[in-house]
TIRO-2110 file (N, C-alpha, C; in Angstrom, 1 decimal):
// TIRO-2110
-54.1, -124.5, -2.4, N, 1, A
-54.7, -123.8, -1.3, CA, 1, A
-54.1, -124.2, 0.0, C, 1, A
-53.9, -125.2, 0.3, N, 2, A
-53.6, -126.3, 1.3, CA, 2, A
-51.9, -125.3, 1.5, C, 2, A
-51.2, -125.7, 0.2, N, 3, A
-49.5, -125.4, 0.5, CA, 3, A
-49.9, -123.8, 1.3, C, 3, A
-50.7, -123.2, 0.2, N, 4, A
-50.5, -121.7, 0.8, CA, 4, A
-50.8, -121.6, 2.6, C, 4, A
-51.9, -122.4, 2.7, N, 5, A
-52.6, -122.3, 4.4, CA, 5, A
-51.2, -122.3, 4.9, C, 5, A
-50.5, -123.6, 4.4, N, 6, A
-49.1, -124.2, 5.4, CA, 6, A
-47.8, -123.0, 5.0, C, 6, A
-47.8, -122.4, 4.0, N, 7, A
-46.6, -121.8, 4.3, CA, 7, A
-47.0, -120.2, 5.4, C, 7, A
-48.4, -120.0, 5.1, N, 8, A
-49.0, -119.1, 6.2, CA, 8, A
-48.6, -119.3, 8.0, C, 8, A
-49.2, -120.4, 8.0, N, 9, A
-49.0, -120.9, 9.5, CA, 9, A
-47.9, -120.9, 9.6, C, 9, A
-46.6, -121.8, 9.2, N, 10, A
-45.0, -122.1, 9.2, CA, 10, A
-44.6, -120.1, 9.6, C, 10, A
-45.1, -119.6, 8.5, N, 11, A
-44.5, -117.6, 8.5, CA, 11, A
-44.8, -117.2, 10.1, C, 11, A
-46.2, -117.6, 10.7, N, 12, A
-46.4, -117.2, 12.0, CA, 12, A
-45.5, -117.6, 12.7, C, 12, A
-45.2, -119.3, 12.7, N, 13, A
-44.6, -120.1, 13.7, CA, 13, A
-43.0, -118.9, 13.9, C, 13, A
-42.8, -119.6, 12.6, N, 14, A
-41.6, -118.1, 12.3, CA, 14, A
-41.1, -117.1, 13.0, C, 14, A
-42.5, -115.8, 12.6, N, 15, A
-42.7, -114.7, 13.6, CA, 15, A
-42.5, -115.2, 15.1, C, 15, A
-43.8, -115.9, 15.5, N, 16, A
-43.9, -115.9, 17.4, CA, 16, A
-42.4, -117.0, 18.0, C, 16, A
-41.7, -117.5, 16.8, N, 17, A
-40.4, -118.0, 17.4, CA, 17, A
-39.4, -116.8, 17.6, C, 17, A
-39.5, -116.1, 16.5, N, 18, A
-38.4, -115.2, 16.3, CA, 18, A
-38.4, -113.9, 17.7, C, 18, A
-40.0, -113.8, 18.0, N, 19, A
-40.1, -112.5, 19.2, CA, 19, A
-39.4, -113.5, 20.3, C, 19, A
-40.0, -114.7, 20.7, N, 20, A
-39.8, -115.4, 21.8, CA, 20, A
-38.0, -115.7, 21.8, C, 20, A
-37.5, -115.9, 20.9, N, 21, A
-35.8, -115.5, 21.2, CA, 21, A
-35.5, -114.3, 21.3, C, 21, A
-35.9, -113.3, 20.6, N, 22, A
-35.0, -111.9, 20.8, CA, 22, A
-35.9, -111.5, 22.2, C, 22, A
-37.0, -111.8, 23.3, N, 23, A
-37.3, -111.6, 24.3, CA, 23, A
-36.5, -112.1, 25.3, C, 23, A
-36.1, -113.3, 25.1, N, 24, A
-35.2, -114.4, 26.0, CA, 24, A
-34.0, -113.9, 25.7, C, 24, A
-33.4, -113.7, 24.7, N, 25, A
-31.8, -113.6, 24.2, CA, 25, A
-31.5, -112.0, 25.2, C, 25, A
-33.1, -110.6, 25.0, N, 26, A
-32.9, -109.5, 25.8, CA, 26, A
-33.1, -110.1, 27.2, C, 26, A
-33.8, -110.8, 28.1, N, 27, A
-33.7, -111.0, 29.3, CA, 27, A
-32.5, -111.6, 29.8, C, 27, A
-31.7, -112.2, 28.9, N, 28, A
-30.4, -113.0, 29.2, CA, 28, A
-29.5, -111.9, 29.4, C, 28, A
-29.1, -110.8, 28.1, N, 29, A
-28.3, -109.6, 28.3, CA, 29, A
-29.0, -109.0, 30.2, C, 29, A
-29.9, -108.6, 29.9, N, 30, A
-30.1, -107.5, 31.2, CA, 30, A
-29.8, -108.7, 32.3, C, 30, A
-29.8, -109.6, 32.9, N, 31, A
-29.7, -110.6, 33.6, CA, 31, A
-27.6, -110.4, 33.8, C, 31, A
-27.6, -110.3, 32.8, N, 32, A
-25.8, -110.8, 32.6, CA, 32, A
-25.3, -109.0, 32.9, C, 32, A
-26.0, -108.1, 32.4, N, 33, A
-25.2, -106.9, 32.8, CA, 33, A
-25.6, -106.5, 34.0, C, 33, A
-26.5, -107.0, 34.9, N, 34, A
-26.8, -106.9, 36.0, CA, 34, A
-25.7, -107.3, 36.8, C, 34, A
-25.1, -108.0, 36.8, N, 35, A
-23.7, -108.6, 37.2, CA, 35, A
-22.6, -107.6, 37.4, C, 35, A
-22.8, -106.7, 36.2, N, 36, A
-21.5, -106.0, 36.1, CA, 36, A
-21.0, -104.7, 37.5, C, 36, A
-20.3, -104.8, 38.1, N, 37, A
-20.5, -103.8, 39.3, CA, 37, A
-18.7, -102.6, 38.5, C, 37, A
-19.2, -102.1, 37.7, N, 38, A
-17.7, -101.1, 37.6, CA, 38, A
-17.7, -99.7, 38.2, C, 38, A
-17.9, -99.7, 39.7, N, 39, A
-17.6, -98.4, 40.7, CA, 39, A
-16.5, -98.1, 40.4, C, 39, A
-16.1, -96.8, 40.4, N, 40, A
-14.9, -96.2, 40.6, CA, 40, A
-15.0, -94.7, 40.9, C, 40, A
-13.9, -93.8, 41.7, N, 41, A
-14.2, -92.9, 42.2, CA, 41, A
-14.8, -91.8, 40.6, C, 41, A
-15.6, -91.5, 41.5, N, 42, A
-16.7, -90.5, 40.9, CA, 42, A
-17.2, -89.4, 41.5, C, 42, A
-17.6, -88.2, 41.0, N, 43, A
-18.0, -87.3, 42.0, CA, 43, A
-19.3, -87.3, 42.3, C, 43, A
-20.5, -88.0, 42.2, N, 44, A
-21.8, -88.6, 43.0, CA, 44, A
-22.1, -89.8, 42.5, C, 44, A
-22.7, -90.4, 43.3, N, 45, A
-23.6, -91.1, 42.9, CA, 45, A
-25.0, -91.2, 43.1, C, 45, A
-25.2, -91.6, 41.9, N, 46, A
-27.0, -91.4, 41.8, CA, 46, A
-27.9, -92.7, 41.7, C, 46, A
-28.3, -92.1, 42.6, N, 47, A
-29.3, -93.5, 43.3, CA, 47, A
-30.8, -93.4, 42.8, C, 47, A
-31.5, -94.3, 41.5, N, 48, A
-32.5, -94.2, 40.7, CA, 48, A
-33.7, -94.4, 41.6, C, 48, A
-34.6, -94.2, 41.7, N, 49, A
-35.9, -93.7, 42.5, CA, 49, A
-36.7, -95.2, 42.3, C, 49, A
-37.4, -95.1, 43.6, N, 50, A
-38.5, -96.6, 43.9, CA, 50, A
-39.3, -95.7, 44.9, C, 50, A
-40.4, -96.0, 44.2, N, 51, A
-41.5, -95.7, 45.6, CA, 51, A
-41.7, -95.9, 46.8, C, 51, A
-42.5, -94.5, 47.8, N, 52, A
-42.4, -94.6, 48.4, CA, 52, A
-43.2, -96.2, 49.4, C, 52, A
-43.3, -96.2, 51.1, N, 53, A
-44.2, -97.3, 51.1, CA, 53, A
-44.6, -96.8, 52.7, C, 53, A
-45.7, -95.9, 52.5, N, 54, A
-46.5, -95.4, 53.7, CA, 54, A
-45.2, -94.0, 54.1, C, 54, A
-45.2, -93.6, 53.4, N, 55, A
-44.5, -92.0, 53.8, CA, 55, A
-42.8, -92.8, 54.3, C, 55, A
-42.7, -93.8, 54.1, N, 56, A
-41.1, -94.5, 54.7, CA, 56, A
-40.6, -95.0, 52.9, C, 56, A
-39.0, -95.2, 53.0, N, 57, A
-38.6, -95.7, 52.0, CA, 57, A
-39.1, -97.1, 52.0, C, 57, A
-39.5, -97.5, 50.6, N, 58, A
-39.7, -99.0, 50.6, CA, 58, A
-38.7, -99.4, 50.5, C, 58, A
-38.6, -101.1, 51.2, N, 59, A
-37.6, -101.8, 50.8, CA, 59, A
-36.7, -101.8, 49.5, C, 59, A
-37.0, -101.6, 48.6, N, 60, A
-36.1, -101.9, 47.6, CA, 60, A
-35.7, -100.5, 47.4, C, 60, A
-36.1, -99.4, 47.8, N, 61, A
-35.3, -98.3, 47.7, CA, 61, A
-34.3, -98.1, 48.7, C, 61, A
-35.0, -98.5, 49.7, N, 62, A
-34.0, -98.6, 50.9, CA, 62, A
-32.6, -99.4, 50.5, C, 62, A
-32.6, -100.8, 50.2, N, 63, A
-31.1, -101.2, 49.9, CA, 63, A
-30.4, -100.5, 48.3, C, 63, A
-31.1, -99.5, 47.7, N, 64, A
-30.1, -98.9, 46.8, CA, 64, A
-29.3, -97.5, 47.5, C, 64, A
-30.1, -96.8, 48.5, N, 65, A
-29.6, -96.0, 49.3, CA, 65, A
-28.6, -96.7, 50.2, C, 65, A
-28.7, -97.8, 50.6, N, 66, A
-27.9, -98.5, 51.5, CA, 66, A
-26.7, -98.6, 50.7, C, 66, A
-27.0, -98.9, 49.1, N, 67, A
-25.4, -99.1, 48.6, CA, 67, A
-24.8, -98.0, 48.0, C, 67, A
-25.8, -96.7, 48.0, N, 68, A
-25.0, -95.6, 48.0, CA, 68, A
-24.3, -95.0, 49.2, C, 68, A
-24.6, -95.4, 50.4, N, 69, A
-23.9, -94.9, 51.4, CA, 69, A
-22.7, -95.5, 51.9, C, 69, A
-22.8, -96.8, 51.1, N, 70, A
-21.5, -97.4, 51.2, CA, 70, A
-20.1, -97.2, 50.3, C, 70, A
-20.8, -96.7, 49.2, N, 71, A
-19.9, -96.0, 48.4, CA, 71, A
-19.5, -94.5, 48.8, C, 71, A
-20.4, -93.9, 49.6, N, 72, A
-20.0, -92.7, 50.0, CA, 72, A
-18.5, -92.8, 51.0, C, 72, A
-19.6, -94.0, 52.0, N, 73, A
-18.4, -94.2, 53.3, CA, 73, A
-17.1, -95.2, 52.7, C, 73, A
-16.8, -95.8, 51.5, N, 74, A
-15.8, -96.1, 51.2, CA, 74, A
-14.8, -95.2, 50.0, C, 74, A
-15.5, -93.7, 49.9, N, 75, A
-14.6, -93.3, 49.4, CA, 75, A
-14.9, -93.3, 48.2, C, 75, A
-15.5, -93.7, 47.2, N, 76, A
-15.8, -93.9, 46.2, CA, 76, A
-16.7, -92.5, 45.6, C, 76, A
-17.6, -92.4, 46.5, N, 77, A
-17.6, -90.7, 46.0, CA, 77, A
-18.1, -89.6, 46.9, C, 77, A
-18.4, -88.3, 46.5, N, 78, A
-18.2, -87.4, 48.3, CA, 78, A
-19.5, -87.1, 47.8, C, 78, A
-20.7, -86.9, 46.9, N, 79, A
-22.0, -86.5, 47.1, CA, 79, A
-22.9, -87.4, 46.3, C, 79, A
-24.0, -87.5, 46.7, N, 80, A
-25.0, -89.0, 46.9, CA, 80, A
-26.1, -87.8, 45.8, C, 80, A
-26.8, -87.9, 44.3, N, 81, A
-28.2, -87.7, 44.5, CA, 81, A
-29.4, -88.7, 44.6, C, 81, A
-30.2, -88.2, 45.1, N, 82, A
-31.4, -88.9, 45.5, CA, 82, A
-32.8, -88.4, 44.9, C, 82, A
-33.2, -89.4, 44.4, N, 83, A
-34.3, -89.0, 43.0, CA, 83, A
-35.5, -89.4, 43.2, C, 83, A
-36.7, -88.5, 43.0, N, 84, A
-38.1, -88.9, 42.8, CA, 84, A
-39.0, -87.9, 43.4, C, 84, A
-39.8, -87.9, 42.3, N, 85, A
-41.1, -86.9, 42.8, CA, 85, A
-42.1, -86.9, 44.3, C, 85, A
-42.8, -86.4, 44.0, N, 86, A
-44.0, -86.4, 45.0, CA, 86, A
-45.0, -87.8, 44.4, C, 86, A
-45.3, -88.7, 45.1, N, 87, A
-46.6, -89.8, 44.8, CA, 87, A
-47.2, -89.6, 44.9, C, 87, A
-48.5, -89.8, 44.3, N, 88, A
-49.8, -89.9, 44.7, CA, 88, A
-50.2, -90.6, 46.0, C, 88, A
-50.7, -89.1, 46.8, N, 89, A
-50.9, -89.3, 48.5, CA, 89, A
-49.8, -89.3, 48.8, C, 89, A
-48.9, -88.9, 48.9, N, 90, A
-47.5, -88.4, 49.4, CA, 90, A
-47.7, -87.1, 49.8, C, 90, A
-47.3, -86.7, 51.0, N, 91, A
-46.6, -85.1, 51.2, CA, 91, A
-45.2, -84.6, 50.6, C, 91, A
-44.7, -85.8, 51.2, N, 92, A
-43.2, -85.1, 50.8, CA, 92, A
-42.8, -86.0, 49.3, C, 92, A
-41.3, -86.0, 48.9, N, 93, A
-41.0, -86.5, 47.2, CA, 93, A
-40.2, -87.6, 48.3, C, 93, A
-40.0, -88.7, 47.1, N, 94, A
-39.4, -90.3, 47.8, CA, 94, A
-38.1, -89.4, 47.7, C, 94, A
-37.7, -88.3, 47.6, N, 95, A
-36.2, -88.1, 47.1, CA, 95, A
-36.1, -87.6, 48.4, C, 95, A
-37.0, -86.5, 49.6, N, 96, A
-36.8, -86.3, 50.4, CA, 96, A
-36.8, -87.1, 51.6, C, 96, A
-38.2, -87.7, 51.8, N, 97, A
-38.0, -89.2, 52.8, CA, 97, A
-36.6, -90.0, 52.3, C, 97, A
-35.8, -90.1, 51.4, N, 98, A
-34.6, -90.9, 51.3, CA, 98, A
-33.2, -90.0, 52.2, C, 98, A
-33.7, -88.6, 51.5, N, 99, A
-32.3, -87.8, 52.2, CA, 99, A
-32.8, -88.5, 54.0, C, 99, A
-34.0, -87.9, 54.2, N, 100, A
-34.2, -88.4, 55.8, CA, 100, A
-33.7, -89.8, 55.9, C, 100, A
-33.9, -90.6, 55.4, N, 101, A
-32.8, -92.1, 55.5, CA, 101, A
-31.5, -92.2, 56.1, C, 101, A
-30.8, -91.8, 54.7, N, 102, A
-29.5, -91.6, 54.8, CA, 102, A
-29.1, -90.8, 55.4, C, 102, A
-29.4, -89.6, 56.0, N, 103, A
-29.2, -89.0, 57.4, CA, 103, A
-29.1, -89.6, 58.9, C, 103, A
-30.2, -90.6, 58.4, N, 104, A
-30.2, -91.6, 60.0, CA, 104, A
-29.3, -92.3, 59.9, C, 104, A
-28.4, -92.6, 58.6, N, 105, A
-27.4, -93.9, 58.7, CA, 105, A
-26.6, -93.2, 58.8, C, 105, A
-26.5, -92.0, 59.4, N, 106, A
-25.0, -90.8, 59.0, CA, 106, A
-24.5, -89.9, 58.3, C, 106, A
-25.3, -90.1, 56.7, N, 107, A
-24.6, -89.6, 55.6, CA, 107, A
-24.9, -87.7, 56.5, C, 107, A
-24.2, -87.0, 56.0, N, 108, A
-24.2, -85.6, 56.4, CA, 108, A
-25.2, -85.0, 55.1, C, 108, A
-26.2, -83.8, 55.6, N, 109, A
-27.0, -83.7, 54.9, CA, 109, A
-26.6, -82.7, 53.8, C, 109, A
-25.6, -82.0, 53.6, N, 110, A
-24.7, -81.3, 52.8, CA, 110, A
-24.0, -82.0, 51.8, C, 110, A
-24.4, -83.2, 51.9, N, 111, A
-23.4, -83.7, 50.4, CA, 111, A
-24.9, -84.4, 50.1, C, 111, A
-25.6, -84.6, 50.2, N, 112, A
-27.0, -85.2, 49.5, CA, 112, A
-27.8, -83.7, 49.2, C, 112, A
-28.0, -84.5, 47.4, N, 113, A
-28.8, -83.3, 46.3, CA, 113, A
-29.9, -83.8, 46.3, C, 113, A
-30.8, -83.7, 46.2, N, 114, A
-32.0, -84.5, 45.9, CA, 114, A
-32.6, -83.4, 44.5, C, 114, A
-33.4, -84.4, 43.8, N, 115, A
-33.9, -84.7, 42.5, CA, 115, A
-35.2, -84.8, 42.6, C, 115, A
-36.1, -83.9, 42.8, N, 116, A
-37.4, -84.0, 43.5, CA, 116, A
-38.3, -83.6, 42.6, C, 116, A
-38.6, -83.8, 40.9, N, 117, A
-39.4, -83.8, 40.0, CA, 117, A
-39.9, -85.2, 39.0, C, 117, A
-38.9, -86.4, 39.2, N, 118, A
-39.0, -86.8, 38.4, CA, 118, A
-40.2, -87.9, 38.9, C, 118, A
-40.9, -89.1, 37.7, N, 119, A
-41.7, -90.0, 38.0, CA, 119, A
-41.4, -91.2, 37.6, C, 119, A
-39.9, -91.3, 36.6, N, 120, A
-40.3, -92.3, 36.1, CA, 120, A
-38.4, -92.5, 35.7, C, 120, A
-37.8, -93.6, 35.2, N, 121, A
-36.6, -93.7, 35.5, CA, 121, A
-35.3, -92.8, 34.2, C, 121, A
-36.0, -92.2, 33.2, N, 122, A
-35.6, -91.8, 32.3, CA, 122, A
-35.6, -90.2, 33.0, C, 122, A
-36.7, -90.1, 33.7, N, 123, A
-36.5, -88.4, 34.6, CA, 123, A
-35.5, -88.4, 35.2, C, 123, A
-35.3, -89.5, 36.0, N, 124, A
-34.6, -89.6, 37.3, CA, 124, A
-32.9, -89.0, 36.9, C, 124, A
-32.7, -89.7, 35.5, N, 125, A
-31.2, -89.6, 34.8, CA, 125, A
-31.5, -88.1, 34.0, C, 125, A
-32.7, -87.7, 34.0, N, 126, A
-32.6, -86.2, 33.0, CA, 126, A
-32.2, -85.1, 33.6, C, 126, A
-32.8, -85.6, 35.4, N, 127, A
-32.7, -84.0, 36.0, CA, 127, A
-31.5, -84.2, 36.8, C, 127, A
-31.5, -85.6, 36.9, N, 128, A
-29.8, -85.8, 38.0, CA, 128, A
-28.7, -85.3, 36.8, C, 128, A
-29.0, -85.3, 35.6, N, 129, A
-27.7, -84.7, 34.7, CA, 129, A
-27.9, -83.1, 35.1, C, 129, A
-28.8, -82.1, 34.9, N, 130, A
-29.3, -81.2, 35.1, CA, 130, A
-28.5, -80.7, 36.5, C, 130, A
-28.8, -81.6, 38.0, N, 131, A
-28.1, -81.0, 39.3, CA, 131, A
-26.3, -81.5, 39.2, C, 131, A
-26.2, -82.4, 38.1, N, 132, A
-24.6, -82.4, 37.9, CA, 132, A
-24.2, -81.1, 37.6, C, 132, A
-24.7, -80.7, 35.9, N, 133, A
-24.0, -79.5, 35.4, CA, 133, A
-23.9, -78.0, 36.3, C, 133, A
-25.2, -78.5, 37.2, N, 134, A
-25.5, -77.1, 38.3, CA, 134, A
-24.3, -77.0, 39.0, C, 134, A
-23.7, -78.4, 39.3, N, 135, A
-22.6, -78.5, 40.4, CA, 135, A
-21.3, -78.7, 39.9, C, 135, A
-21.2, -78.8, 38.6, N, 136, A
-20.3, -78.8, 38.4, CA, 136, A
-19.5, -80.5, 38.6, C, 136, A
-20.1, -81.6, 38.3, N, 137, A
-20.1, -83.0, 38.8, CA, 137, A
-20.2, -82.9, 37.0, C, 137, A
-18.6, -84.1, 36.6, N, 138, A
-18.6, -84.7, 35.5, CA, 138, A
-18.5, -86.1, 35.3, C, 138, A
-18.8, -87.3, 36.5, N, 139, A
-18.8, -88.5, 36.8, CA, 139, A
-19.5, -88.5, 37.8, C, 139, A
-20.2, -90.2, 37.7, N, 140, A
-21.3, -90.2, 38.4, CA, 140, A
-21.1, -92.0, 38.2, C, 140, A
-21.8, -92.4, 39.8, N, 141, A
-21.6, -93.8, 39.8, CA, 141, A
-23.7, -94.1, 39.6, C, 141, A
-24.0, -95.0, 38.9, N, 142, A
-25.2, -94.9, 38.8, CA, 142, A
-25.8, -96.1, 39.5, C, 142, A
-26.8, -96.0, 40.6, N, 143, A
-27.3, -97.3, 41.8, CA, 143, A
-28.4, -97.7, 41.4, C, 143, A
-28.3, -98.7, 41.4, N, 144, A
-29.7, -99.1, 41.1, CA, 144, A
-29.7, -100.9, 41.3, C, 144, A
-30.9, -101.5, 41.3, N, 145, A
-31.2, -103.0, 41.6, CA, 145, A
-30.4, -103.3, 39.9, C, 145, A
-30.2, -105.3, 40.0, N, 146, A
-29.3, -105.6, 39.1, CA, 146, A
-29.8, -105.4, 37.9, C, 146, A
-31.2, -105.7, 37.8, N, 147, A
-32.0, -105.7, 37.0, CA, 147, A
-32.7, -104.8, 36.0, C, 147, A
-31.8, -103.5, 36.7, N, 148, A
-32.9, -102.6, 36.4, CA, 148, A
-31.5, -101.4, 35.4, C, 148, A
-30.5, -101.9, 35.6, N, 149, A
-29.5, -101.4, 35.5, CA, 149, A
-28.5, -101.4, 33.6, C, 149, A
-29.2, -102.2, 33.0, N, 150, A
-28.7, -102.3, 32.0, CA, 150, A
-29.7, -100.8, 31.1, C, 150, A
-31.3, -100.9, 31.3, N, 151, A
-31.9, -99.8, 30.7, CA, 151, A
-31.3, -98.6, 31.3, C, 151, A
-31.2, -98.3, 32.4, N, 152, A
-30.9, -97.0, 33.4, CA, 152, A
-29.6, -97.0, 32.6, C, 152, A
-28.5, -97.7, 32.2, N, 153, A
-27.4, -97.1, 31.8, CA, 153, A
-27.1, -96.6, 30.5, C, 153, A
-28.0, -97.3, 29.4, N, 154, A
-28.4, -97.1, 28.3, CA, 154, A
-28.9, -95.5, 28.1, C, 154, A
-30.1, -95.3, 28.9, N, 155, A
-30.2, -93.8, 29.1, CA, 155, A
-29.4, -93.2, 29.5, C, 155, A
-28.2, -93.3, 30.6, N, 156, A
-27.6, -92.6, 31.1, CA, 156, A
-26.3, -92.5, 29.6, C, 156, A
-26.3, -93.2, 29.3, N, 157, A
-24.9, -93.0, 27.6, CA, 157, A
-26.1, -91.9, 27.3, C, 157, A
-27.4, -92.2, 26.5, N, 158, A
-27.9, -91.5, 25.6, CA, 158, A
-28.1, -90.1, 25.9, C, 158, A
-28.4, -89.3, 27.1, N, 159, A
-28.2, -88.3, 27.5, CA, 159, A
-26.3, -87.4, 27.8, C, 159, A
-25.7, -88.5, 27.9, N, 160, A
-24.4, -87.7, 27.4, CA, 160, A
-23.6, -88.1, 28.8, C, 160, A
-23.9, -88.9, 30.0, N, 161, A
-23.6, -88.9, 31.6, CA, 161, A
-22.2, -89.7, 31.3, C, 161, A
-21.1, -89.1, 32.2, N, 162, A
-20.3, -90.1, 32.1, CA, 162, A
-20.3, -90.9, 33.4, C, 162, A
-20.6, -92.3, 33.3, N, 163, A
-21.2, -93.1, 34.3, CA, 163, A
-20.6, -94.4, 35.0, C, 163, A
-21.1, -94.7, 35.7, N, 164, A
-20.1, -96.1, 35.6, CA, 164, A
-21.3, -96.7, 36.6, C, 164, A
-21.7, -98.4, 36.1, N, 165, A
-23.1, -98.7, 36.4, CA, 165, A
-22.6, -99.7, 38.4, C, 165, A
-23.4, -99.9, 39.2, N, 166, A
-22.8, -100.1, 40.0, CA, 166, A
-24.4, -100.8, 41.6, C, 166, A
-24.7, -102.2, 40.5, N, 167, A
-26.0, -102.4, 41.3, CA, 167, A
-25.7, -103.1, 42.8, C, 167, A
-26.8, -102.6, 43.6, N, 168, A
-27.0, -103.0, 44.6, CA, 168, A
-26.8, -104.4, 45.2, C, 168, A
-26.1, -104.7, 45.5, N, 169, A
-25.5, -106.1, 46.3, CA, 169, A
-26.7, -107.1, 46.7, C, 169, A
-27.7, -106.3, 47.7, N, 170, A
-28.6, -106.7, 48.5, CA, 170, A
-29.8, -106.5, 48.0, C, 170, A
-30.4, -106.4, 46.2, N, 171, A
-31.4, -106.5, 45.8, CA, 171, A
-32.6, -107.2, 46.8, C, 171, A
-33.4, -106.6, 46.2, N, 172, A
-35.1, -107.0, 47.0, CA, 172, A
-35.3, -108.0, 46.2, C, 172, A
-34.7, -108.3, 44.9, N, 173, A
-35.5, -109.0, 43.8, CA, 173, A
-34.7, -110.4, 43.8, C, 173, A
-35.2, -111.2, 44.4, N, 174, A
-33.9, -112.6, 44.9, CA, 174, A
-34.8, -113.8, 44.6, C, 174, A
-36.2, -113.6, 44.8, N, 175, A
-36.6, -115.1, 45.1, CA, 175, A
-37.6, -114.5, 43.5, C, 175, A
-37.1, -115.9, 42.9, N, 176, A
-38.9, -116.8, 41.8, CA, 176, A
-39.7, -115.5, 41.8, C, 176, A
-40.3, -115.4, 42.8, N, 177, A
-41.5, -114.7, 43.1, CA, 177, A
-41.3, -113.2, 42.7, C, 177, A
-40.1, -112.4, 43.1, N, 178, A
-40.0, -111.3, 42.9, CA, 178, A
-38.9, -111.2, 41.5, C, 178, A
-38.2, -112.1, 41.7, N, 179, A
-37.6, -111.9, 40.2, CA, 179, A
-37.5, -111.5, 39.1, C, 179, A
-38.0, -113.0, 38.6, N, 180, A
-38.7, -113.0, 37.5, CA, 180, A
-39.8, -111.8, 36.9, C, 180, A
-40.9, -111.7, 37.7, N, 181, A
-41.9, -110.5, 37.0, CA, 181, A
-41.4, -109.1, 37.0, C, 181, A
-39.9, -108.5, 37.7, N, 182, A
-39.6, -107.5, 37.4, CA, 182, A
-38.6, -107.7, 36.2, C, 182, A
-38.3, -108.8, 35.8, N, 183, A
-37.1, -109.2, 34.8, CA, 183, A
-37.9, -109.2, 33.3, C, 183, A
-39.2, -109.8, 33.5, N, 184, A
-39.7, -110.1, 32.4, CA, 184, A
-40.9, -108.2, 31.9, C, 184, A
-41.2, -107.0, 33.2, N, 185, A
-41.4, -105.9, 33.1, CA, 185, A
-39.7, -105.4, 32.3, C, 185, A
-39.0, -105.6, 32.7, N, 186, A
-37.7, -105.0, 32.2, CA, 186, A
-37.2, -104.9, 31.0, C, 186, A
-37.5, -106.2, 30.6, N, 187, A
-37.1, -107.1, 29.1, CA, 187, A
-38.6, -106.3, 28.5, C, 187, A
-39.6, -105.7, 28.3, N, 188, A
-40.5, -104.9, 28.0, CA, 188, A
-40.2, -103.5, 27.8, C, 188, A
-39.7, -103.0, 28.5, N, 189, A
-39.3, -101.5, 28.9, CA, 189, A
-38.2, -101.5, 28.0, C, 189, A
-37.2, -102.3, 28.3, N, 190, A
-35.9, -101.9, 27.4, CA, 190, A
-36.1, -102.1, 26.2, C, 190, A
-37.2, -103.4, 25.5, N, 191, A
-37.3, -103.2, 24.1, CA, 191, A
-38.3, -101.9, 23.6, C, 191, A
-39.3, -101.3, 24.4, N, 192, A
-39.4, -100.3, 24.1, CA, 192, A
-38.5, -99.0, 24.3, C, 192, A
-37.9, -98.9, 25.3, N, 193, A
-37.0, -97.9, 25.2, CA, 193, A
-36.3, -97.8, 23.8, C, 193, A
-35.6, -99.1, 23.2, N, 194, A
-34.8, -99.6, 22.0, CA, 194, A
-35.5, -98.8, 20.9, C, 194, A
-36.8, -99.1, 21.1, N, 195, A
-37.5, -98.4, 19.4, CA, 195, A
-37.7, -97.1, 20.0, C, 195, A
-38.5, -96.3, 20.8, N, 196, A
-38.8, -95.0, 21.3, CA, 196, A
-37.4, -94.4, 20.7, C, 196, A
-36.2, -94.7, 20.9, N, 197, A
-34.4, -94.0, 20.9, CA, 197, A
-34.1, -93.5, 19.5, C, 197, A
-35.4, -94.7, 18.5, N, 198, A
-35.2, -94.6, 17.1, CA, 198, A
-35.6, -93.0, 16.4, C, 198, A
-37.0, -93.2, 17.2, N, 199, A
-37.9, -91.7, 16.7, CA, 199, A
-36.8, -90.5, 17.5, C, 199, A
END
């Protein structure tokens, strides 16, 4: 009775070791592809959606728009989309308040598409493929925080995009405090995305 108890418990120890590496081992990957910056000329880039923050871009959206317009102004590509629905208590979609952004930094309002349906980061890449085929755009630089950027590109292969991943320099996500808890949300999302991909 005893051996059985102990090879029971040892099976658990087992299990809750084995999640706690393949959680760590995934937070290590997205951590390390976060790193990876492979820009190269492309015909847009698509800048994945963050909420708004009082009818203004929030911070962290703000510096993904910031590194899309620097890709714009260095050539890297000649039209920017800009992604996200209407929020709850929003008038306008975060996709519109961003074109108004990037208008104030310069960008000319003729090369910014906006993507003004989606909620969530798998829309963001369904309907930005959608305003590609409309335009005729077969490469696309994809922006996004460092962290956030290994799931976003994973979807972007699975839908068919040819992409090239290209995170924001000046992430919001820098200190302990903000890090970590979007790293350890991430490392959640991508193992669920991983099995959702299955069905």
């Amino acid at each position: 009775m005893l051996k059985r108890k102990s090879i029971i418990i040892i099976s658990i120890i087992a299990i809750i070791l084995s999640i706690l590496i393949g959680l760590i081992a995934t937070a290590v990957s997205i951590l390390s592809y976060g790193e990876k910056d492979e820009k190269q000329v492309a015909d847009v880039a698509i800048v994945l959606g963050a909420a708004l923050d009082y009818n203004t871009v929030s911070p962290v959206y703000r510096e993904r728009i910031n590194h899309a317009i620097t890709l714009y102004n260095e050539g890297y590509v000649k039209n920017i989309i800009l992604t996200g629905g209407v929020g709850e208590g929003n008038i306008y979609s975060d996709a519109f308040i961003a074109m108004e952004y990037a208008f104030s930094k310069g960008v000319p309002k003729n090369v910014i598409l906006l993507e003004e349906k989606s909620t969530v980061t798998e829309e963001n890449i369904l309907f930005s493929k959608k305003i590609m085929e409309d335009n005729n755009f077969k490469t696309a630089i994809v922006v996004s925080d460092p962290i956030h950027m290994k799931r976003a590109m994973l979807m972007a292969e699975d839908y068919g995009l040819t992409a090239y991943p290209s995170p924001t320099p000046t992430t919001m996500y820098k200190t302990n405090q903000t890090k970590y808890p979007f790293l350890a949300r991430e490392t959640i999302l991508y193992i669920e995305y991983l099995f959702l991909r299955i069905f």
